[in-house]
N, C-alpha and C positions, 0 to 999 in steps of 0.2 A: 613426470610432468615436463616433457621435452619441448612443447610449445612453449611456456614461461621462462625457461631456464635457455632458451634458443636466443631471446629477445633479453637478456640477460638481467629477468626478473625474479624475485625473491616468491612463493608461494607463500600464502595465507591461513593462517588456522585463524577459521572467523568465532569467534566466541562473543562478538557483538550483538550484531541482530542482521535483519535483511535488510541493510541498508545498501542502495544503487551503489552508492561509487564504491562497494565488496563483493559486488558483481551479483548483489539481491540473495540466491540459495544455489544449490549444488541441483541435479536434476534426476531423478532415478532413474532407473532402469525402463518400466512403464514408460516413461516419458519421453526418453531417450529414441528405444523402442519406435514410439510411436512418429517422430521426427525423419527418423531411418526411413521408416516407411512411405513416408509423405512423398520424401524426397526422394525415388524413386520412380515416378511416373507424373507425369501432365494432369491436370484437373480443369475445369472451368471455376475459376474462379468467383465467380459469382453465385454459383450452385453451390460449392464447398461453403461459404460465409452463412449460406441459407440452412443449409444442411446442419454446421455444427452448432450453428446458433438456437435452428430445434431440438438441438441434443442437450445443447445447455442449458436450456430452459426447462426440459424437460427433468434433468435431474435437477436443477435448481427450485425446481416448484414455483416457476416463474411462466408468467405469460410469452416472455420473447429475451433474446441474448442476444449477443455480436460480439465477437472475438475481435480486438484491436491489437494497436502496437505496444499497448502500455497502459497501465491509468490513469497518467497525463494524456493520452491521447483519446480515451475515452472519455475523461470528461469536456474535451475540446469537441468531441463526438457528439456526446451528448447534448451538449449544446445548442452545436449546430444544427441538432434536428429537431428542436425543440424549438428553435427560431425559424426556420427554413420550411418545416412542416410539408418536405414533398412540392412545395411549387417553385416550379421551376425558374420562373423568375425572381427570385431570391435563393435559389442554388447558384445561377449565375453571376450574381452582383452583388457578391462578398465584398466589405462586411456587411453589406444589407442593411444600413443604419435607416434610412429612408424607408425601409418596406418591411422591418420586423422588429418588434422590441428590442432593445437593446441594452438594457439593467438587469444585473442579479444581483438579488441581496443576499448580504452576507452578516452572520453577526460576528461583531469585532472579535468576541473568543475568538473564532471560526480564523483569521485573517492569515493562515500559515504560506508557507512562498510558494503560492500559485498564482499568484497572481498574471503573471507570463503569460501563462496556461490559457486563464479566463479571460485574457485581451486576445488571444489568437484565434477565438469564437468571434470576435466584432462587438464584445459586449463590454462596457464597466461597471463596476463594484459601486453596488449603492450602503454603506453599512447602519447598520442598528445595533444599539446597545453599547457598551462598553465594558470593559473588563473585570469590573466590578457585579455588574447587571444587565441585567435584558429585560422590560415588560412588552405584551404582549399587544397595547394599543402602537408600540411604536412601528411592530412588525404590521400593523395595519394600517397608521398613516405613510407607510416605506410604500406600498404597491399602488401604483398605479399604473397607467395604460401603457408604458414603454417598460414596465417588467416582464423581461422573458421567463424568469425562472427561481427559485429559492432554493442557493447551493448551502447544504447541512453537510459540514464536516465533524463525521461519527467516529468519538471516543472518549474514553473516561479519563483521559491524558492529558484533556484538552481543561480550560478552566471551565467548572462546572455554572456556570453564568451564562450560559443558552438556555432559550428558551426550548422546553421536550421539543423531541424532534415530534411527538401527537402533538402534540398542539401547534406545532409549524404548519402541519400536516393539512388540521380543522382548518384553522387561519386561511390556506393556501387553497385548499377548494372551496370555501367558500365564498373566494373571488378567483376561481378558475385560473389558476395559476400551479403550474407544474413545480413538483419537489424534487431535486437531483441530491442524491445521497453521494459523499463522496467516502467508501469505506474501502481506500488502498489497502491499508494494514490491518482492515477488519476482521481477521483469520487469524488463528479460531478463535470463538465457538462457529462450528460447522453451521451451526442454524441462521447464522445474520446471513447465507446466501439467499434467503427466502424472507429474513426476519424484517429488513427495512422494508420492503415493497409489500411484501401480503400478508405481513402480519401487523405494520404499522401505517401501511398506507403512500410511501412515497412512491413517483412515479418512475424514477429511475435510480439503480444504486449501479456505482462502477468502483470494481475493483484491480491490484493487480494480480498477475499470474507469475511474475517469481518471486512472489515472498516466500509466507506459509504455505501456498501450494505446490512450490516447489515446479512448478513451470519456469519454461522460456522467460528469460528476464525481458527480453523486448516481445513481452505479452500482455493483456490487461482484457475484461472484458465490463460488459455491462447487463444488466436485467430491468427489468419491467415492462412495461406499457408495451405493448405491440406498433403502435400506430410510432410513437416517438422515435423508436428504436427500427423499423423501416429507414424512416426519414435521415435518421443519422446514418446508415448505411448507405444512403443514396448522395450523401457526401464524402465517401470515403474512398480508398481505392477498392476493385481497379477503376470507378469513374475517374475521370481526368476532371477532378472537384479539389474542391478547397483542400481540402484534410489528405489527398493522393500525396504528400512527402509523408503521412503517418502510414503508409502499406505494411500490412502483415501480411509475412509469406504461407505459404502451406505448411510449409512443416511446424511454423508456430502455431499454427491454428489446431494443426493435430497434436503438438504438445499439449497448449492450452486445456483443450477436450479431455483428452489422458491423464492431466493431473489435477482437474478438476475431479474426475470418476475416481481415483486412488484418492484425494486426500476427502468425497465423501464416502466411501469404504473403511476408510480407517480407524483404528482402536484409540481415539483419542485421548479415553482416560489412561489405557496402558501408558500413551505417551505422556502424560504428564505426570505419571508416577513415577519413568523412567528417567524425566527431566528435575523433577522433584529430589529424589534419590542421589541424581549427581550434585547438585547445590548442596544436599546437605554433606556429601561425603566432602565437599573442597570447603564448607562451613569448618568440619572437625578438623580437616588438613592444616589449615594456615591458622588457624587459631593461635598459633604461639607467637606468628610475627610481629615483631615488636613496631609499634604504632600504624599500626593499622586495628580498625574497626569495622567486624562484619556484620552486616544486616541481609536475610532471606527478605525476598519481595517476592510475592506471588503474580505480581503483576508487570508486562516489557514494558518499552518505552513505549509502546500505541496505547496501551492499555488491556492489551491482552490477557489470557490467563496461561500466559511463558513465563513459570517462575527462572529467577535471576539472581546472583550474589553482588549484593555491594561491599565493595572493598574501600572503603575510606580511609583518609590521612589526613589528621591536622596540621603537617606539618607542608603549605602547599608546593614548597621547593620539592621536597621530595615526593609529593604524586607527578611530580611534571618531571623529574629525572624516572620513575618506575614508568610514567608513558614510552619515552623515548626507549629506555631499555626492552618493556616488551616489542617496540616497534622495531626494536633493530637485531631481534634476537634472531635465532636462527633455529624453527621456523619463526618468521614473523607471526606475533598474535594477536590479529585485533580483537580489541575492546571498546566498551562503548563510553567515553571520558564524560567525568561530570567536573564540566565546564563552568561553572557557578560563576556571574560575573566575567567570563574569561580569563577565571583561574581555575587550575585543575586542583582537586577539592577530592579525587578519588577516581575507582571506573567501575562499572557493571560488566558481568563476564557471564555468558550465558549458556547450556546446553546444548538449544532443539538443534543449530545446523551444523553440530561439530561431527565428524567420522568416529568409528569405529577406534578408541586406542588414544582420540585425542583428549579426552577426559585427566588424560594423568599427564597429556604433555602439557595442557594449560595449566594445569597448578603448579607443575616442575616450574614453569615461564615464570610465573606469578611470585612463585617461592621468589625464585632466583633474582629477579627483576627488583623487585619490592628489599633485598638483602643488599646486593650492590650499588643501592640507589642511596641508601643510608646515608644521610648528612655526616 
């Protein structure tokens, strides 16, 4: 790894999750591949966006796609073509407050840090419910004639105190009002490619493309509605529109496509046996370390079904000396810290994105780590 070690950086054994600032996933071969290729010849670009977007849609079981830069940029996409709706005077006179709805409701579970995101559509956050609850008359006195949209952020992760996303859904059409699913981290189960939009009704879901897919990190795309998913194209690059600083290039868009098609080919159950298998063997491994407590969870931090090991400490000095130790070992091994309060309380150490060989480095780390951090 002569790039990172040039710029006199440490490499990573991610045993976290896909999280952005860990550079999201590694990329396979396929994907790789497909990138190589891209980048080899000229395209029109606006025919490539049409093209892979029938492709995606296609294997997605989806009316319509569009490859973006990410799935903050998609749902900034999504947005905007779901406010903008193709006419042209409101493509040109951004934010469009005057000439296109401008509210999305959101319920309070839901309120995680996008909000950035959903101001750089020209829109603000109307919220419902509270954290505790949600009832479904409030989601009906929340709509009225300057709602552009009802953004549902999907996962089991989240507090279960949303209202179903069916019943947002009923709620939402029958005062004509579009549903943007926001399902980043929604990988896997392989079926929510299809499962928010045509099996429960929402009008757009956007996800990204280097997590679980294992795509380009500045990738993301989105599915549904045909007419919406036009219109957010017609704000995006290469027009010279609002959303042209979120450009994706060709060779993302041919990654995107390529690990979309590997990661619905693939043997997901093999994979989770395989993921499975590892957790338990680093369960039996450290089992002897003195004050620490292990717990198997079948479920990531999205809510996925990526089982993971929690490593706990009650003792919080030392989970916050065994952080820094894995942090500064050599390789560095990230983990996913449970921060409780802003105190580290332990970390989760996971599987799916490790190589070949790193399975016994992470526990060596962990052993080692967790022994010389000892009060």
């Amino acid at each position: 790894m002569t790039f990172y070690s040039d710029l006199g950086l440490k490499p990573v054994i991610n045993a976290a999750t896909t999280f952005t600032a860990l550079g999201g996933s590694l990329m396979p071969k396929e994907v790789l591949d497909a990138m190589s290729d891209a980048a080899g010849s000229f395209v029109d670009m606006h025919e490539l966006h049409l093209a892979a977007g029938k492709r995606l849609a296609q294997i997605t079981r989806n009316e319509a796609a569009y490859v973006t830069s990410g799935c903050a940029a998609a749902l900034i996409l999504a947005l905007l073509g779901i406010r903008t709706k193709g006419d042209p005077q409101v493509l040109t006179s951004f934010p469009g407050r005057d000439l296109a709805p401008s509210e999305v409701i959101m319920h309070a579970a839901h309120r995680i840090p996008y909000d950035a995101a959903i101001a750089m559509a020209g829109v603000t956050i109307r919220q419902i419910g509270n954290i505790q609850q949600t009832f479904d008359w409030e989601l009906e006195a929340a709509i009225n004639d300057n709602t552009a949209a009802i953004l549902y952020v999907a996962g089991s992760h989240l507090p279960q105190v949303a209202l179903p996303l069916s019943e947002v859904v009923r709620i939402a059409k029958s005062r004509g009002v579009p549903v943007l699913v926001d399902a980043a981290a929604q990988l896997p189960p392989v079926e929510n490619l299809w499962h928010f939009t045509r099996e429960v009704g929402a009008d757009v879901a956007v996800f990204s493309g280097g997590k679980a897919l294992r795509g380009p990190q500045a990738s993301g795309f989105m599915v549904g509605r045909a007419d919406i998913i036009e219109s957010a194209r017609q704000n995006g690059a290469p027009y010279q529109r609002w959303a042209r600083a979120m450009k994706v290039g060709k060779e993302e868009i041919a990654g995107l496509v390529a690990a979309v098609e590997r990661f619905i080919d693939l043997d997901h159950a093999s994979l989770h046996a395989q993921w499975l298998a590892t957790v338990g063997a680093w369960s039996d491994a450290l089992l002897d370390l003195d004050g620490v407590s292990l717990r198997t969870e079948m479920l990531n931090e999205a809510g996925q079904p990526v089982p993971r090991l929690y490593v706990g400490m009650s003792d919080t000095t030392h989970a916050g000396r065994t952080l820094s130790a894995l942090a500064e070992a050599t390789p560095r091994v990230a983990v996913h810290p449970d921060l409780r309060n802003g105190t580290p309380h332990g970390f989760w150490i996971s599987p799916d994105l490790l190589q070949d060989g790193e399975e016994q480095m992470v526990e060596d780390a962990v052993r080692a780590a967790v022994a010389t951090s000892t009060a």
